[in-house]
MIMARDO-567055 format. One line per field, with one value per residue (C-alpha): residue number from 1; residue in one letter; x, y, z. Coordinates in steps of 0.001 Angstrom, whole numbers, plus 524288, in hexadecimal, padded with zeros to 5 digits. Example, Ala and Ser with C-alpha at 12.3 -4.5 7.8 and 13.67 -1.06 7.14 Angstrom:
2
nr <- 1:2
rest <- a:s
x <- 8300C:83566
y <- 7EE6C:7FBDC
z <- 81E78:81BE4
END
This chain:
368
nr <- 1:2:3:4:5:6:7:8:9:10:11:12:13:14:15:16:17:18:19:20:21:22:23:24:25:26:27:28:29:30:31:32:33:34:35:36:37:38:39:40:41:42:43:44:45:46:47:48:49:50:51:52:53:54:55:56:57:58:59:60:61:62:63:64:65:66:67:68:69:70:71:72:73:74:75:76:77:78:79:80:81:82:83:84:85:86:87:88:89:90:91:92:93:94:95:96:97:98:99:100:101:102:103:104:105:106:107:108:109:110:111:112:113:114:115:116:117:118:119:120:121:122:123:124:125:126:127:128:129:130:131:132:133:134:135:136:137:138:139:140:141:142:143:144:145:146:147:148:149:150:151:152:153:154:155:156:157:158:159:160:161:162:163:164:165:166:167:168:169:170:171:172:173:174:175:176:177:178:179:180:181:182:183:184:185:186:187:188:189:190:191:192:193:194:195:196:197:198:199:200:201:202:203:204:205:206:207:208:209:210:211:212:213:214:215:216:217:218:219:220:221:222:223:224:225:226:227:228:229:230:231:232:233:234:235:236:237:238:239:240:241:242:243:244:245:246:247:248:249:250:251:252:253:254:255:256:257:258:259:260:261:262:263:264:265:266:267:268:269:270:271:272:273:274:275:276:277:278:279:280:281:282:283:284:285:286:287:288:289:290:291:292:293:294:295:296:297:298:299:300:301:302:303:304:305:306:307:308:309:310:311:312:313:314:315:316:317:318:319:320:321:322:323:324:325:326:327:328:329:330:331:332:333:334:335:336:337:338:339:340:341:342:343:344:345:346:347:348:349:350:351:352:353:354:355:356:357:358:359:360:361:362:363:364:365:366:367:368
rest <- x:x:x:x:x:x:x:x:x:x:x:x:x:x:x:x:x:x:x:x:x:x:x:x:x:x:x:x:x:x:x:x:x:x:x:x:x:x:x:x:x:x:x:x:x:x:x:x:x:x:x:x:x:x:x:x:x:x:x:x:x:x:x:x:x:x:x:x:x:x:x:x:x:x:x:x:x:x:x:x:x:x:x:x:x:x:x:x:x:x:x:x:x:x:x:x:x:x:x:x:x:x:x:x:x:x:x:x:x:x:x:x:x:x:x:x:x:x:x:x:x:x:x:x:x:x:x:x:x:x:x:x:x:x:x:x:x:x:x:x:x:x:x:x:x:x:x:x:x:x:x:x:x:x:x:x:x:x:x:x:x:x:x:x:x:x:x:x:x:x:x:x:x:x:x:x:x:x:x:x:x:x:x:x:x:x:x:x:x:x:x:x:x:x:x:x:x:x:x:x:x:x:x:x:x:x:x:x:x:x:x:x:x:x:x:x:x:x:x:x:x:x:x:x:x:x:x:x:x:x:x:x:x:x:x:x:x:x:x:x:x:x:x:x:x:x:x:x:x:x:x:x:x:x:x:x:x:x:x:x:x:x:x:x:x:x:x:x:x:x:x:x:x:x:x:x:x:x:x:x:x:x:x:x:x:x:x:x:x:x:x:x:x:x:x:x:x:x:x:x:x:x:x:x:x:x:x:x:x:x:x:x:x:x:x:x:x:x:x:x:x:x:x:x:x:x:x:x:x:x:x:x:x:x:x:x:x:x:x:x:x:x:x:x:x:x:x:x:x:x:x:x:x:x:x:x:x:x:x:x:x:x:x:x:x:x:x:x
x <- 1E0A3:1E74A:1DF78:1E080:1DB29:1E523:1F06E:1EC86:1EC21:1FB18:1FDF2:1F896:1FE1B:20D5A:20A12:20B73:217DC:223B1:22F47:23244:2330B:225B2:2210A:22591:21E8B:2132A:2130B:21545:20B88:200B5:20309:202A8:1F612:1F45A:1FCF1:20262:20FAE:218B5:223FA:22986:2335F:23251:23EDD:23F18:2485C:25138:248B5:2545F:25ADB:2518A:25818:252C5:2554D:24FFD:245E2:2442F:23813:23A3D:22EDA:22EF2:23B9C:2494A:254C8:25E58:25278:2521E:260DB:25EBD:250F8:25911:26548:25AB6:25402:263B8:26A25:26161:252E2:24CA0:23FDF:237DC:24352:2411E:247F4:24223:2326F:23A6E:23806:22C95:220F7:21AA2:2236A:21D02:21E91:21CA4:225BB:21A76:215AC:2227F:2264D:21AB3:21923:22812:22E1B:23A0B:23CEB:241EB:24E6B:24889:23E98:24659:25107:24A08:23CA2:23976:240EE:23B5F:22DEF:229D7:2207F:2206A:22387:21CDB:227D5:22558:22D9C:22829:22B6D:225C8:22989:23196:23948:23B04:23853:236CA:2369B:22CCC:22C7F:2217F:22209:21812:21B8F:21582:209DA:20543:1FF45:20A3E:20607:1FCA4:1FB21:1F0E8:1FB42:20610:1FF45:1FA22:209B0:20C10:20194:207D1:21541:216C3:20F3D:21785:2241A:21F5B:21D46:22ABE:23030:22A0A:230C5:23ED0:236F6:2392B:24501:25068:24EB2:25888:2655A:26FF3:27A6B:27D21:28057:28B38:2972E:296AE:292BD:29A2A:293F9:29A28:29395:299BB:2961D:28A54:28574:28AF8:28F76:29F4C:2A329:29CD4:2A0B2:29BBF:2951A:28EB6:28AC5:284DD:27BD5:27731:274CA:26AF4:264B8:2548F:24E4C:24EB1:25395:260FB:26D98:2752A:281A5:28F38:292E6:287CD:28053:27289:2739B:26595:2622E:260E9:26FCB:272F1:26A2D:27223:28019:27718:271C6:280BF:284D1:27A98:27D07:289F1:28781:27DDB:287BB:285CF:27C1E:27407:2770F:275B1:27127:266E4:26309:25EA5:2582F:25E7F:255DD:25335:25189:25E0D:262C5:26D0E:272A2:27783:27E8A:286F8:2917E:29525:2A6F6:2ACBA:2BA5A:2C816:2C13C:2B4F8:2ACC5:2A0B7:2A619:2A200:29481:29751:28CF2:28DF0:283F8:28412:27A31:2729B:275AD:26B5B:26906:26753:25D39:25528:24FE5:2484E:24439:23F2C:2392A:231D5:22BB1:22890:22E79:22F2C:23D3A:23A99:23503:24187:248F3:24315:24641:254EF:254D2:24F82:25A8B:26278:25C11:25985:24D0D:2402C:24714:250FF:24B50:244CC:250CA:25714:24C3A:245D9:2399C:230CE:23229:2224D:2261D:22EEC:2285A:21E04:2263C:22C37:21E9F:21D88:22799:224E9:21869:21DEA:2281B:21F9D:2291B:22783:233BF:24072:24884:23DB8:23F43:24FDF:24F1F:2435A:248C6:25755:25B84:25023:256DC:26477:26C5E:272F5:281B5:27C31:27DA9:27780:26CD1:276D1:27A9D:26E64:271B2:2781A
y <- EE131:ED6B8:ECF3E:EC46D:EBA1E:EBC5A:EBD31:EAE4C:EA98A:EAED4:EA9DA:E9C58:E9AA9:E9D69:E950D:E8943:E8D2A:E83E2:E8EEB:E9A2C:E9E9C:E98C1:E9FFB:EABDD:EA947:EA6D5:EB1BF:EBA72:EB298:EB520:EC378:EC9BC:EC83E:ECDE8:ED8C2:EDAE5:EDE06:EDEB4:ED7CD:ED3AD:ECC60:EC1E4:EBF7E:EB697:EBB3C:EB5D0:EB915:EBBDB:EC46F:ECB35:EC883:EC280:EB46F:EA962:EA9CD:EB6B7:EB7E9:EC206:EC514:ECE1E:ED1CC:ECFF4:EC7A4:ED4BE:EDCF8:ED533:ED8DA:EE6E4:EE82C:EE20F:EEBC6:EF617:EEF75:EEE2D:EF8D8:F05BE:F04B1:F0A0A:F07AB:EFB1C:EF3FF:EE611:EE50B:EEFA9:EE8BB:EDE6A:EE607:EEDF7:EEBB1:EE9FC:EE2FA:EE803:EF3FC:EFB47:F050F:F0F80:F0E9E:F1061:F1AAB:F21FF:F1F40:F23F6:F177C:F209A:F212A:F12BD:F113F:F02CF:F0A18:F143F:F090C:EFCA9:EFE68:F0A3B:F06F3:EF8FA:EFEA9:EFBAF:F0573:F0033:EF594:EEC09:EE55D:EDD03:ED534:EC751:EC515:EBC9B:EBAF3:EC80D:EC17A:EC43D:EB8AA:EC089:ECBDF:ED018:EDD0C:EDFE1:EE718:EEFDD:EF6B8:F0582:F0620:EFED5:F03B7:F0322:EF6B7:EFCB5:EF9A2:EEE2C:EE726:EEAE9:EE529:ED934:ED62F:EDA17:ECFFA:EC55A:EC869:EBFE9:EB479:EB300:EB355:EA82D:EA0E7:EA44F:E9FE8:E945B:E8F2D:E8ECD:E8175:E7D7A:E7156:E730B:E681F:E5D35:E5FCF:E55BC:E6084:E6B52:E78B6:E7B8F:E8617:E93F3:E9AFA:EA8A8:EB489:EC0D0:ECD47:EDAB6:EE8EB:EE8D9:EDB1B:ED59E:EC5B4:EC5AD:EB899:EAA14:E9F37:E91B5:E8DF0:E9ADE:E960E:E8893:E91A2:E9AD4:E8E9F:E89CF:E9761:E978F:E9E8F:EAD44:EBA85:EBA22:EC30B:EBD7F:EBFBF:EC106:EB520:EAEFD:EABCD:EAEB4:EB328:EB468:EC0A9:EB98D:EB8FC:EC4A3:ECBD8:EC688:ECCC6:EDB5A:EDA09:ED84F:EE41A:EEC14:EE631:EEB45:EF9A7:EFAC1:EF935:EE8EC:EE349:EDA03:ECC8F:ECA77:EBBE3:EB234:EA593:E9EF0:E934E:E8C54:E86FC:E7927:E812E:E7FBD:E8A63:E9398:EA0BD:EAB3E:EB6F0:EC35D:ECE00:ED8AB:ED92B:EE56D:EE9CD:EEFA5:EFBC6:EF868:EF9D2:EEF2C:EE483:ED8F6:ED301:EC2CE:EB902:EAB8F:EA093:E94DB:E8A91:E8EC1:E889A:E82FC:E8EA6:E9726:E8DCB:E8A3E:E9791:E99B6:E8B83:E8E52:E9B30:E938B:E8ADD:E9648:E91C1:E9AEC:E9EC5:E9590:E89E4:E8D0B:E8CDA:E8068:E7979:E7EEB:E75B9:E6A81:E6C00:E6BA5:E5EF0:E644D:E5D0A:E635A:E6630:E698B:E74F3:E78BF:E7A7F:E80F9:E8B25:E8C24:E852F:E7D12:E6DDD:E712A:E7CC6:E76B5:E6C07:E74CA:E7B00:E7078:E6ABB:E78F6:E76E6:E687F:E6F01:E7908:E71F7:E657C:E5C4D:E522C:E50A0:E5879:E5088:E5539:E6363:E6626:E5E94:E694B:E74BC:E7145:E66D0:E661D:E72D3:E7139:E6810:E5AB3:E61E2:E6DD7:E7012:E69D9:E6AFC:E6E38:E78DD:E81A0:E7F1A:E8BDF
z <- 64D5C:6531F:65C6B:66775:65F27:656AB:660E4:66530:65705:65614:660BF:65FAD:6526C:657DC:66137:6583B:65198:65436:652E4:65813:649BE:64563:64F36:64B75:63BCB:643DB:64B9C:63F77:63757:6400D:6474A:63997:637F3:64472:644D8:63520:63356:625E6:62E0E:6397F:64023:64AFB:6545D:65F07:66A98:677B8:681CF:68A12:68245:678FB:66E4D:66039:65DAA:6552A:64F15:646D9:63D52:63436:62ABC:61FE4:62558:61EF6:626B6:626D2:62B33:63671:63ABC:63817:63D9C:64B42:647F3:64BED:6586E:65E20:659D0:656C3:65A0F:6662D:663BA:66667:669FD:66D8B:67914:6808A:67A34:68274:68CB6:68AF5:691C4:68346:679A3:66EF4:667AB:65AA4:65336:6501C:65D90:66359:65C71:65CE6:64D70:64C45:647C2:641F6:64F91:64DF7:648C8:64404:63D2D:63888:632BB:6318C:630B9:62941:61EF1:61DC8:61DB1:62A65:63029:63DA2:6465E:6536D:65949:66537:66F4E:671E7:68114:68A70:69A9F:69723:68C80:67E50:6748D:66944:660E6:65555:64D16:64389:6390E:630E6:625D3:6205A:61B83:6278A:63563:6402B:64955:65155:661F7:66023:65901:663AC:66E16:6658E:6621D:672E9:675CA:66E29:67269:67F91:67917:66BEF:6767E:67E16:670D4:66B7F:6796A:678C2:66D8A:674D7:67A25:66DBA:66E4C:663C7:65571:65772:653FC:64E53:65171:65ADD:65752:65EEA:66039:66116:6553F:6539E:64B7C:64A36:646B8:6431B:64729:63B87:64021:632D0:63564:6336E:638C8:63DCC:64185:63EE6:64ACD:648F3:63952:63F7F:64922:63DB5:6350C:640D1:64240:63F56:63467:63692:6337F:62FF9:62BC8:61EDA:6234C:61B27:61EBE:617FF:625B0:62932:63771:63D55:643D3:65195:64FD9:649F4:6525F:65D22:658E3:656F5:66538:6692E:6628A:6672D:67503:673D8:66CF7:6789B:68439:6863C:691B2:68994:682A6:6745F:675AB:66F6D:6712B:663CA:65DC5:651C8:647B4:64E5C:65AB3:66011:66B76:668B7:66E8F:666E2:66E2A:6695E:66DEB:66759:667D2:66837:662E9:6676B:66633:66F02:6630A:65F86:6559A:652C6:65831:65D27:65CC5:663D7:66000:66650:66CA5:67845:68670:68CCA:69873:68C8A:685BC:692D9:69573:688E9:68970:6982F:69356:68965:69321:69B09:6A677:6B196:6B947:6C389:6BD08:6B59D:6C1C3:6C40C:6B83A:6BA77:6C66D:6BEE0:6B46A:6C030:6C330:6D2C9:6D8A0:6DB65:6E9F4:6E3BD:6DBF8:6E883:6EF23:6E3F0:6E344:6EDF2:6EA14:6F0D8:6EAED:6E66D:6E0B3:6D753:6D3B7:6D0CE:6C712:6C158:6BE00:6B814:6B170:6ACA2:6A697:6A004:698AB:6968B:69DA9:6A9C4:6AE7B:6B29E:6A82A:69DBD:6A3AA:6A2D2:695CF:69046:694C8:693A6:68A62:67FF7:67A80:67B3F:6736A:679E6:678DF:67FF3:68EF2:699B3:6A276:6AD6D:6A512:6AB67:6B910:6BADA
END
């Protein structure tokens, strides 16, 4: 039975690991022997859009299972589905329990799982301050007891505390670069998801992709899943009327901020075609809220800082918002603590150069 003791030994360990991906082989390292599973798979996500990104951690767990396992989760299963755990007052849920020890109920199961010998599966969404970080799914094959409710709610109790770890890392600064990816990279995916065309700024991005499940394409590229997964979630964006936005934000092997977004084209004949994928380097106002949300800033010390980008005085924040001059000082201390800075130069260049490359935009760039 998993127990407390061993909840703070997990967590202490992932504590000390320097990746986002370490983390993850930490993680799974230490909660089998907690809760025992044949395999699983570890995904981190945008917490703004829900959507996997890098890292993945498969174990036990082929690369083209991966794809297909997340054909299911977009296009035909009901049950369990991660972004309504998003959502649910517990993000944490079993197969048998849900289905009343019907898994055939799951079209998953009935494709996916069953055949793979899977007898059931715990799935949970890592989420802290409302926000998704991550994605697991456990997996336990016949021949085994379905995982039972102490093992739910030991997985539910860890959920919010492995987010704010895998949060924490976007305070991580990119390796030093000689050279700057740059360009748009193109990717273009037909009706079955199969690669058909690339172009080279689009090669130079793969070739700077991290360790992970990946598709081995006909055009003798490994796209990772993170990408991939990215032109499915358009498609099914599409099939299902539009209204969301098929869009990541990624990290390159030397930690390096990129975005990665997707539309599904239609033809003459209003029918689905071709899925488009755009990779290119992040902007800054798309790297600065994840590295705010990692320093657990709140809106209106963010607020604050906004002003100091702007380079406004302390009266001059408390004009701009209303403050009183003790207020914001009050918070920009706050904030000095948080970030482990002492000045307002220190402060812009932590949260808004120290992750962007030299060529990138500027500071000014956030003032809208």
């Amino acid at each position: 039975m998993p127990t407390a003791l061993g909840r703070d030994e997990l967590l202490l360990r992932a504590g000390r690991a320097d990746s986002p991906h370490t983390l993850f082989s930490t993680l799974a390292t230490q909660l089998r022997r907690a809760v025992p599973y044949d395999a699983a798979v570890w995904r981190a996500t945008d917490p703004e859009t829900g959507m996997i990104t890098s890292p993945i951690l498969a174990e036990n767990i082929e690369d083209h299972s991966c794809a297909v396992y997340w054909q299911y989760e977009l296009f035909t299963e009901k049950i369990n589905l991660f972004r309504d755990l998003a959502r649910a007052p517990v993000p944490v849920a079993s197969l048998w329990e849900s289905t009343g020890g019907e898994p055939e109920r799951s079209s998953l199961y009935r494709g996916f799982l069953a055949p793979r010998g899977v007898h059931d599966e715990l799935r949970a969404v890592l989420r802290v301050d409302g926000r998704p970080h991550g994605y697991v799914s456990l997996f336990r094959e016949k021949g085994r007891a379905e995982f039972s409710t102490g093992e739910r709610r030991f997985i539910e109790e860890l959920a919010t505390p492995i987010a704010r770890l895998i949060r924490a890392h976007a305070k991580k600064r990119p390796d030093p670069s000689d050279g700057a990816l740059t360009g748009t990279g193109l990717l273009l995916f037909d009706a079955e998801g199969a690669l058909v065309s690339v172009n080279d700024e689009a090669r130079r991005y793969l070739e700077e992709m991290p360790q992970g499940p990946a598709s081995l394409t006909a055009l003798g590229l490994r796209v990772p899943l993170w990408v991939h997964g990215t032109a499915m979630r358009a498609r099914a964006i599409a099939e299902e009327g539009g209204g969301d936005t098929a869009r990541i934000r990624m990290r390159t092997r030397t930690g390096r901020w990129l975005v990665c977004h997707a539309s599904c084209l239609r033809g003459s004949d209003g029918r689905l075609g071709v899925s488009a994928v755009i990779i290119e380097r992040a902007p800054v106002s798309d790297v600065t809220p994840l590295v705010v949300q990692a320093y657990e800033l709140s809106e209106r010390e963010l607020e604050v800082t906004r002003q100091v980008a702007r380079g406004l005085s302390t009266s001059g924040i408390s004009e701009e918002l209303h403050l009183s001059p003790h207020t914001v000082r009050d918070h920009i201390k706050a904030i000095f603590e948080k970030l482990g800075v002492s000045s307002r130069g220190e402060l812009v260049g932590r949260l808004f150069t120290e992750y962007y490359e030299p060529t990138g935009p500027s500071v000014t760039d956030l003032r809208g």
